[in-house]
N, C-alpha and C positions, 0 to 999 in steps of 0.2 A: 504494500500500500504506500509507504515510504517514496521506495525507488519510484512506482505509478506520475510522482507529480515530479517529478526532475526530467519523465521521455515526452519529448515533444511530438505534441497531434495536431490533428487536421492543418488549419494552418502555418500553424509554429513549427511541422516537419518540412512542410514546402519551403519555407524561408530559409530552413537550416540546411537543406539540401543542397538551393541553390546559393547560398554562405560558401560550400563548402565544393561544389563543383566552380565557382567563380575561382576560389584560390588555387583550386588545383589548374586549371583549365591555364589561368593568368598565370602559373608559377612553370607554364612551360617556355614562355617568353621572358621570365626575369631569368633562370638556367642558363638559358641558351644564353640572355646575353652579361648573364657574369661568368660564365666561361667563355665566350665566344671564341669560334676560331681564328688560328693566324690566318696573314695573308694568306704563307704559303698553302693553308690547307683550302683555303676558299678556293685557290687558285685551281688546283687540282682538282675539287669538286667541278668546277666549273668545265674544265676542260672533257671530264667525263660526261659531262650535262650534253655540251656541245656535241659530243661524239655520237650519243643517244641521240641527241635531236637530228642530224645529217642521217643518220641511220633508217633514221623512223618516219622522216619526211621527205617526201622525193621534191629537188628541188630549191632545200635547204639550202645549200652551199650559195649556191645563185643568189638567195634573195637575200643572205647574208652581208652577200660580199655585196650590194644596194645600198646598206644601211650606213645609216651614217653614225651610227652608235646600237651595240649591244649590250642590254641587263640581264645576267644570265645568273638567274637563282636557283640552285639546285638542292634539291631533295626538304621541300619547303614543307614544314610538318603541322597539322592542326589534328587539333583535339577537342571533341565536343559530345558533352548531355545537355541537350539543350542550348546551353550558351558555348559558343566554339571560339579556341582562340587560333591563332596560325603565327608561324616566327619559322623563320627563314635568314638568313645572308647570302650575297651572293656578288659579283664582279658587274663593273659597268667597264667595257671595254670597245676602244675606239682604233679601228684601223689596226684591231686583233692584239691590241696590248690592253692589259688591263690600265685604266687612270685613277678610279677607286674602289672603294666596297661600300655597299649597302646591306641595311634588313630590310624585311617584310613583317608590316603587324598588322594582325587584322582579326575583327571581333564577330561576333554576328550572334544574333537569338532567333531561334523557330526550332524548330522537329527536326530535330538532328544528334544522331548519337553514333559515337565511334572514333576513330584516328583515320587519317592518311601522309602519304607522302607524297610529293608530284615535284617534278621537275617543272620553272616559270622562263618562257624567255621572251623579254621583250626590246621589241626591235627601234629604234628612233627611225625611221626614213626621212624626215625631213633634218634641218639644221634649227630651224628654229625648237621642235618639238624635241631634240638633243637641249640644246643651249637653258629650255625653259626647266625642265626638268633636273639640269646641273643647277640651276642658279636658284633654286625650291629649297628650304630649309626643311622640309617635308612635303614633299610628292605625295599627293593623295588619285589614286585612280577615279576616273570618276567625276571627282570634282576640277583636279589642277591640270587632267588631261583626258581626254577620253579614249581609251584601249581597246580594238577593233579587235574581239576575240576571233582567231582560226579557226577552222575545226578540220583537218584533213581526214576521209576516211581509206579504208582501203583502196591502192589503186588510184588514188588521188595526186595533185601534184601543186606544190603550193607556187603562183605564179605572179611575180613585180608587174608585169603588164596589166593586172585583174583586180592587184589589188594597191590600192590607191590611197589607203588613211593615210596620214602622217604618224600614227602609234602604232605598231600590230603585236599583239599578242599571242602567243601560245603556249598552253598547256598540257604537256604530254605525260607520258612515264608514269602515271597516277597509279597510287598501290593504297589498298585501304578501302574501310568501307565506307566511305562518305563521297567520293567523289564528284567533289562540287570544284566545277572551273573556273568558277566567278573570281574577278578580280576588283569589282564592287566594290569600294570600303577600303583596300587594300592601301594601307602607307610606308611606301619607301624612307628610309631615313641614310643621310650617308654614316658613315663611320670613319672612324680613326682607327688606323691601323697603321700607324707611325713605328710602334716599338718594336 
């Protein structure tokens, strides 16, 4: 009878639920980035990222070599009951050198439960869409640019002639059960990675 008035009901277990999936959910993106990776290891993420993506997209190579700057975040993880979070790092690379590194944060609520991982690569085609996005103290999708989601299916070929944004996105390599490609919400932040 005691213990009875200390377990939280009807709505006092909802609230503590989501208490407690928020912290967890949120404590995958403070992890990642009070570990975060070095350069070198982003670098290397990234170049397998890329290898995956030419592999996987017919066509790739070409439209690459268009772009006047690449974001290439690889193996970008979220985790969600209910309320989902996502964190990511990954290389912005121009004329196939890297020049910095970025994360990925991004929240979202609705009916959603489980983990994924995906490879993100997004492409600048113009120079201004490059330049606006370097010069953002946080890059929000969506809002500070809009990201023309791909979708290649089999048998498919992704082609610079056809496609025309100045932002293009793609999402491949998705593992998990959530697979949601939205980059909606989605904010870039640059990083330091000086030491």
């Amino acid at each position: 009878m005691y213990l009875r008035s200390f377990i939280p009901t009807g709505r006092g277990i909802n609230l503590l639920w989501l208490a407690v999936i928020t912290l967890l959910v949120s404590g995958i993106g403070f992890a990642e980035n009070a570990l975060g990776a070095a350069a070198e290891e982003i670098d290397a993420s990234a170049n397998v990222a890329t290898r995956r993506f030419y592999k996987q997209v017919a066509g790739a190579e070409e439209f690459v070599s268009s772009a006047k700057g690449l974001l290439i975040m690889p193996s970008v993880k979220k985790a969600a009951f209910i309320i989902g979070g996502e964190y990511g790092e990954g290389a912005l690379r121009i004329g196939g050198k890297t020049v910095s590194y970025y994360n990925i944060v991004s929240g979202s609520i609705g009916f959603q439960i489980g983990a994924e991982a995906k490879d993100i690569i997004i492409a600048f085609m113009t120079k201004e869409a490059l330049n606006g996005f370097r010069a953002s103290s946080g890059w929000e999708a969506g809002v500070d640019g809009n990201v023309a989601l791909i979708t290649i299916g089999a048998g498919e070929r992704v082609d610079t002639r056809t496609i025309k944004d100045p932002i293009v996105g793609f999402v491949f390599d998705v593992k998990g059960l959530i697979a949601d490609i939205s980059l909606k919400g989605a904010k870039f932040t640059k990083l330091d990675k000086s030491e």
